[in-house]
N, CA, C and O atoms as a GROMACS GRO file, in nm:
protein
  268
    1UNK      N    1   0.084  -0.117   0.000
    1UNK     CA    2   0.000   0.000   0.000
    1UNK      C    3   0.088   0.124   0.000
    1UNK      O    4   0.207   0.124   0.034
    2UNK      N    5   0.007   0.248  -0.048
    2UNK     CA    6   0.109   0.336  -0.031
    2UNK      C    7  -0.006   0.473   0.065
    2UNK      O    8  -0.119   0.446   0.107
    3UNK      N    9   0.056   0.596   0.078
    3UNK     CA   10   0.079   0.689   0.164
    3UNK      C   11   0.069   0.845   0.094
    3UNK      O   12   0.169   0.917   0.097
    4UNK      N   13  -0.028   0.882   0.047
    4UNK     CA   14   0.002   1.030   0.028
    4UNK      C   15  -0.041   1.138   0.095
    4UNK      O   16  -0.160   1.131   0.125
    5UNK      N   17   0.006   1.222   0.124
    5UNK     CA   18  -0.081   1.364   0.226
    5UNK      C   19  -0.118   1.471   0.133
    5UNK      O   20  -0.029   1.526   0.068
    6UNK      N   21  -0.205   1.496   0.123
    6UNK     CA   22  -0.267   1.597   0.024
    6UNK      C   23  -0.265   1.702   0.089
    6UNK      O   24  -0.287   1.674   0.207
    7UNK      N   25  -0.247   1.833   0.070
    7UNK     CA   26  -0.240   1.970   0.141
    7UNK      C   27  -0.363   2.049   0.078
    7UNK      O   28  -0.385   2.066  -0.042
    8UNK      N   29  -0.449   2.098   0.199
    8UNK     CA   30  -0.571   2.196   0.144
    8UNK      C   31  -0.555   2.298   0.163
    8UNK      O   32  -0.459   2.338   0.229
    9UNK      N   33  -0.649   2.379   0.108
    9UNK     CA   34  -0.636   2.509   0.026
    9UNK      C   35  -0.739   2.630   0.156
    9UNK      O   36  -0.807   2.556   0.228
   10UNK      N   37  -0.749   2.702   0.175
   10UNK     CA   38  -0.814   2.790   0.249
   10UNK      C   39  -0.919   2.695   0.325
   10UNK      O   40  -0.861   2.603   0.382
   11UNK      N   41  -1.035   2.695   0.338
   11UNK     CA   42  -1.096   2.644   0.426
   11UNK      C   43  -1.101   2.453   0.394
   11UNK      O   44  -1.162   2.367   0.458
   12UNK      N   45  -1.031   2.440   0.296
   12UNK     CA   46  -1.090   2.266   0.308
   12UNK      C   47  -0.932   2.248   0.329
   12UNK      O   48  -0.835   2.297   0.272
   13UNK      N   49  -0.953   2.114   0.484
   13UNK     CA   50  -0.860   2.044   0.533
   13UNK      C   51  -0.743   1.987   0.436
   13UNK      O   52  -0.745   1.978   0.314
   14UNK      N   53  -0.643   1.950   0.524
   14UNK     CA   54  -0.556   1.839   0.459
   14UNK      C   55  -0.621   1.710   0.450
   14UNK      O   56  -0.718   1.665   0.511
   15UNK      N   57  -0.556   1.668   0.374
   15UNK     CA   58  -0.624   1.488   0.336
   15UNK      C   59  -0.542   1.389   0.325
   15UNK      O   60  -0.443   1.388   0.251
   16UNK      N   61  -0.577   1.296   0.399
   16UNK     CA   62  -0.450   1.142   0.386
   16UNK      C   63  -0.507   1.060   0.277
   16UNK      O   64  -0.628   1.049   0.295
   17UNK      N   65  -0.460   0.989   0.154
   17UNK     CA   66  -0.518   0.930   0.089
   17UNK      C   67  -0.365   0.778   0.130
   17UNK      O   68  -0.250   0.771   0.173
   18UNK      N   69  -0.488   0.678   0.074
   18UNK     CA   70  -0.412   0.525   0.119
   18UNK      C   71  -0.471   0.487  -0.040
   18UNK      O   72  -0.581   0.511  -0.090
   19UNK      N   73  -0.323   0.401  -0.109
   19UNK     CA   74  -0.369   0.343  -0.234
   19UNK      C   75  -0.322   0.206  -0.227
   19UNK      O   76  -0.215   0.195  -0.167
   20UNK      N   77  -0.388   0.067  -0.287
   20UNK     CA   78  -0.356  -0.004  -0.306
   20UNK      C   79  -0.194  -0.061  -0.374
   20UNK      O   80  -0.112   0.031  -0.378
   21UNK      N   81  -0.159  -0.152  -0.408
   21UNK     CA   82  -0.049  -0.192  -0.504
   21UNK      C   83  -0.076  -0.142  -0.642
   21UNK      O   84   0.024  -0.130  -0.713
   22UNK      N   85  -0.241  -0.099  -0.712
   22UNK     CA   86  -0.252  -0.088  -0.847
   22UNK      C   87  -0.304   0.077  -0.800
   22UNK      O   88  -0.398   0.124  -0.863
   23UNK      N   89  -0.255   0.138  -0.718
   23UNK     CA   90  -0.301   0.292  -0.684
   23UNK      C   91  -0.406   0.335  -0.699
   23UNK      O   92  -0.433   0.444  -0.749
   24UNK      N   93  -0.526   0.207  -0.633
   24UNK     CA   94  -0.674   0.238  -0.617
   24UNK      C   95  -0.643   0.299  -0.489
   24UNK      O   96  -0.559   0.271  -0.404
   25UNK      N   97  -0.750   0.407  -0.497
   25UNK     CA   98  -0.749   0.480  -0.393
   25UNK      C   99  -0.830   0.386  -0.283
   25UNK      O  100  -0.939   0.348  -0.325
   26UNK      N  101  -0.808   0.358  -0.194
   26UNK     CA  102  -0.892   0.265  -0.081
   26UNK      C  103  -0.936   0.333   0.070
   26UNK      O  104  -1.042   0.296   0.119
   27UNK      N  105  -0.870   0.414   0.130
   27UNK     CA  106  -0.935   0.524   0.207
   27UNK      C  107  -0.848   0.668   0.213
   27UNK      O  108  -0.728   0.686   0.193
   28UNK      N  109  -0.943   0.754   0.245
   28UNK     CA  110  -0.953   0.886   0.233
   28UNK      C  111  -1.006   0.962   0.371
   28UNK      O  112  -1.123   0.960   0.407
   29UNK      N  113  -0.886   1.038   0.450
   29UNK     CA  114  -0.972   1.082   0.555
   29UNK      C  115  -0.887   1.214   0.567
   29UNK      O  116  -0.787   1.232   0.498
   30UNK      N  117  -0.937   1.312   0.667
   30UNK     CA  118  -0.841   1.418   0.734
   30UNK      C  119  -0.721   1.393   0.786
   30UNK      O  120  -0.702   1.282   0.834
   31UNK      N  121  -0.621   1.488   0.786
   31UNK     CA  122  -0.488   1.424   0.876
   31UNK      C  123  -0.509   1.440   1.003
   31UNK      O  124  -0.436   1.369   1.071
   32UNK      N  125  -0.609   1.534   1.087
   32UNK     CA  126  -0.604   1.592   1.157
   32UNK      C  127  -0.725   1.504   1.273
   32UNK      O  128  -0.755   1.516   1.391
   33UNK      N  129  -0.769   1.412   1.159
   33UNK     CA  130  -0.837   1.303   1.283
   33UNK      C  131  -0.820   1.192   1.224
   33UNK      O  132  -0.795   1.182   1.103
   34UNK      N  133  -0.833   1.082   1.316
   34UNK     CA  134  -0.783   0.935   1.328
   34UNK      C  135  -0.932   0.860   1.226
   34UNK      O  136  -1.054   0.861   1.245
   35UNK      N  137  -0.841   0.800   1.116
   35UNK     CA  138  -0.880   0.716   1.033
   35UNK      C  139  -1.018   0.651   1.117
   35UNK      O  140  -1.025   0.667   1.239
   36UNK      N  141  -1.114   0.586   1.050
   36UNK     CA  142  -1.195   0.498   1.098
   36UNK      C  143  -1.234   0.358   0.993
   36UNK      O  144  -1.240   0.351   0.870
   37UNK      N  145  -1.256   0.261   1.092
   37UNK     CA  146  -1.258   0.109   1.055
   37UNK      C  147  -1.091   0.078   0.999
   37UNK      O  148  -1.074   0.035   0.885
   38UNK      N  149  -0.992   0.100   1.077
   38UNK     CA  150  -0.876   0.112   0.991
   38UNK      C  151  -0.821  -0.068   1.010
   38UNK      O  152  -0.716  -0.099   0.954
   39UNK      N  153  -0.883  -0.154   1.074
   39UNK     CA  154  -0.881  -0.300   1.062
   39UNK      C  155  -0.890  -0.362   0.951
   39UNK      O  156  -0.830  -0.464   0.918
   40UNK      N  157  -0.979  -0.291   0.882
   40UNK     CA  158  -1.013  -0.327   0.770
   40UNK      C  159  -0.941  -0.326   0.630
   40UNK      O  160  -0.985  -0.374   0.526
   41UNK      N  161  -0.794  -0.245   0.653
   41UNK     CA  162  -0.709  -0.218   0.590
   41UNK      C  163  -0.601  -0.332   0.624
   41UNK      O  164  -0.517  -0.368   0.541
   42UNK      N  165  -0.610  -0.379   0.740
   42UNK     CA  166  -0.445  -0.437   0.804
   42UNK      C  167  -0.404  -0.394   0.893
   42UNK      O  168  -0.307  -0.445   0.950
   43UNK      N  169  -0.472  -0.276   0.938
   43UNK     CA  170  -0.335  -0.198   1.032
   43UNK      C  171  -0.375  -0.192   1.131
   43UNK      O  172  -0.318  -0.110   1.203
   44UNK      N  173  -0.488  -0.268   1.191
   44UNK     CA  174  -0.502  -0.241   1.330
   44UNK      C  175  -0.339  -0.252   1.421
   44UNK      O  176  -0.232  -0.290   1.373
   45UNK      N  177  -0.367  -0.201   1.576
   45UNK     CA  178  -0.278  -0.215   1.625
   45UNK      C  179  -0.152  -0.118   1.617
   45UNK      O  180  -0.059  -0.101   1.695
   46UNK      N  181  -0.183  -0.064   1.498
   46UNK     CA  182  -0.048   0.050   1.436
   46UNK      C  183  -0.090   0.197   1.417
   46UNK      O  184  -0.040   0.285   1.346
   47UNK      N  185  -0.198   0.198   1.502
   47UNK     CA  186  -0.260   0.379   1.496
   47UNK      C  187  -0.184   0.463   1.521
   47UNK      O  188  -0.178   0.567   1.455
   48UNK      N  189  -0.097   0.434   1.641
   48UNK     CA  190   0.002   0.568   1.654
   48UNK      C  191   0.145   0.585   1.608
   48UNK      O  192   0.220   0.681   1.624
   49UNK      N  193   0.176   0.415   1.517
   49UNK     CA  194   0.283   0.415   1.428
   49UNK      C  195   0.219   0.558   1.339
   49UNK      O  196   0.265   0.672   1.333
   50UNK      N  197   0.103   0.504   1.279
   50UNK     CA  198   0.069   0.526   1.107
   50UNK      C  199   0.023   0.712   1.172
   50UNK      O  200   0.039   0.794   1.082
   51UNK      N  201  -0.017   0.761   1.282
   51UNK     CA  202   0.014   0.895   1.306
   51UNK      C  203   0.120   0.933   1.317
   51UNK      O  204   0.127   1.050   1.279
   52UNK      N  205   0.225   0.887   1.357
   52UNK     CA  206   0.363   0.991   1.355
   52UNK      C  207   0.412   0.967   1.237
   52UNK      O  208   0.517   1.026   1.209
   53UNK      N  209   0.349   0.871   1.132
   53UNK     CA  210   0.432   0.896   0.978
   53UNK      C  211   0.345   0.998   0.937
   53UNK      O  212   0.396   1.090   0.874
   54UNK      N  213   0.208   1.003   0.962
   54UNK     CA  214   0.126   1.098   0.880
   54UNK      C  215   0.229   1.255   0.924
   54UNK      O  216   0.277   1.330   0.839
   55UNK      N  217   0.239   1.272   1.059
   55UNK     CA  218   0.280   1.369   1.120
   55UNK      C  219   0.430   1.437   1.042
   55UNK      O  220   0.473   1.552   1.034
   56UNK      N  221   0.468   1.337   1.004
   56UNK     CA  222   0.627   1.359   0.937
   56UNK      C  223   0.651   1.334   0.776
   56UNK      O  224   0.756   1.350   0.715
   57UNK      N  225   0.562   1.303   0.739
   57UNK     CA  226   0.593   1.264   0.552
   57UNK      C  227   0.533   1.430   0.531
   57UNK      O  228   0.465   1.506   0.600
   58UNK      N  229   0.606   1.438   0.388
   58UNK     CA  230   0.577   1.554   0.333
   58UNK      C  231   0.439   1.589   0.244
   58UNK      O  232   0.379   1.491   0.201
   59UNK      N  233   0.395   1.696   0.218
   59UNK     CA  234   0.253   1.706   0.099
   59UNK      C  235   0.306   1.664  -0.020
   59UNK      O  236   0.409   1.704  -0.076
   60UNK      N  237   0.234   1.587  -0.050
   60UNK     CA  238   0.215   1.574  -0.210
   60UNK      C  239   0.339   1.400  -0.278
   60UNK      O  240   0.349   1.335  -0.382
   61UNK      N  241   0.393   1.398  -0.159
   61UNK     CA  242   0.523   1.310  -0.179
   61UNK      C  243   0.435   1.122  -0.177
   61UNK      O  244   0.392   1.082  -0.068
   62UNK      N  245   0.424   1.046  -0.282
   62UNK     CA  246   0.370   0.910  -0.251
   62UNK      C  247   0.469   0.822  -0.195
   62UNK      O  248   0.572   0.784  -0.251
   63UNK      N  249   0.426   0.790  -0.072
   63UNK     CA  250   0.540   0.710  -0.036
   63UNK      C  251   0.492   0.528   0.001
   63UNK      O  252   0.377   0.514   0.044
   64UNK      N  253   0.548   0.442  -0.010
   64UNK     CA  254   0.557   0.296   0.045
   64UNK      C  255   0.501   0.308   0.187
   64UNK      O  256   0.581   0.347   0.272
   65UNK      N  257   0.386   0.283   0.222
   65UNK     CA  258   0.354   0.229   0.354
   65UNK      C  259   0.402   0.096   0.387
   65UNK      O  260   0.398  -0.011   0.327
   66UNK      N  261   0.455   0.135   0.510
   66UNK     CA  262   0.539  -0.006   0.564
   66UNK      C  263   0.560   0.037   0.703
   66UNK      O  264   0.660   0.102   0.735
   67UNK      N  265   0.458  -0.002   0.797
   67UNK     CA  266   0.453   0.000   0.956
   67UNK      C  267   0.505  -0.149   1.005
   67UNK      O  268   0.511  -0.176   1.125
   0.00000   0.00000   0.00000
């Protein structure tokens, strides 16, 4: 899976997008609140891994998720 942080524009938020291996987009939330049903991805257990990467990867940069 991979990892991108989208940066918003005057009043609409930042956005975390999560893409598959074929870069289907598979969830979409704010950075600024905690994902929901995120079990459903794999990652239970790794919420406050997968926040301090959100916290530290750059806008716009796709990166390899790997918690």
């Amino acid at each position: 899976m991979y990892i991108i942080k989208v940066k918003g524009k005057a009043k609409i938020p930042d956005y975390i997008q999560i893409r598959d291996e074929n870069f289907v987009l598979v969830a979409y939330f704010r950075a600024d609140r905690p994902m929901k049903n995120i079990e459903k991805f794999g990652l239970e257990g790794k919420e406050e891994a997968l926040e301090a990467l959100i916290k530290e990867i750059p806008f716009g940069k796709l990166q390899k998720l790997s918690l």
